[in-house]
C-alpha positions, 0 to 999 in steps of 0.5 A, a space after each residue: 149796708 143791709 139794705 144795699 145787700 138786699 136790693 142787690 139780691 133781689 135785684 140779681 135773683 130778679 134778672 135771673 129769673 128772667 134769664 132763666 124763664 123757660 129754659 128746660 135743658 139742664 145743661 144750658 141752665 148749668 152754663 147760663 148760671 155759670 157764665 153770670 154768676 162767676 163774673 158777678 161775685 168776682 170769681 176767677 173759676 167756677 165749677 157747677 156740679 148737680 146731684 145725681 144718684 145711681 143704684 148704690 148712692 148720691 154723687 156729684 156731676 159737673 154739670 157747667 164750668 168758668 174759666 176751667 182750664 184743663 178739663 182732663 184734670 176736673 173732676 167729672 164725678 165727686 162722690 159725697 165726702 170725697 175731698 172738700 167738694 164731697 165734704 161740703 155737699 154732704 155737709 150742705 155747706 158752701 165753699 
């Protein structure tokens, strides 16, 4: 099974990389990987958020989202440790 779990990273991080290949907008990048990555793990929603920083501190941006309905009600900004999305950036851990 760990041989199979590798070729199957390699075999993603390969075609993203070619999907990705010169691509330089930050948020049609944002959106391409989004848009692969929440079908290919299964995920019913997804949110992408980048690291920002403005005078003060660090936060989070959305920066591209899957299947979000409601975009009045997504966050726009999360600063760091703010709710489980900030704790877990601040952390570097994934949820």
């Amino acid at each position: 099974l760990k041989n199979a779990e590798q070729d199957w990273l390699k075999t993603n991080l390969a075609r993203f990389s070619r999907m990705l290949q010169g691509e330089r907008d930050l948020a049609t990048v944002s959106r391409m990987i989004i848009s692969e990555l929440a079908p290919l793990v299964n995920a019913q929603y997804g949110l992408f958020y980048v690291t920002n920083r403005d005078e003060e501190e660090s936060y989070l941006e959305l920066a591209a989202s899957y299947a979000a309905e409601g975009k009045a009600a997504i966050r726009q900004r999360v600063d760091f440790r703010e709710g489980l999305i900030g704790q877990s950036a601040a952390d570097k851990r994934a949820i």
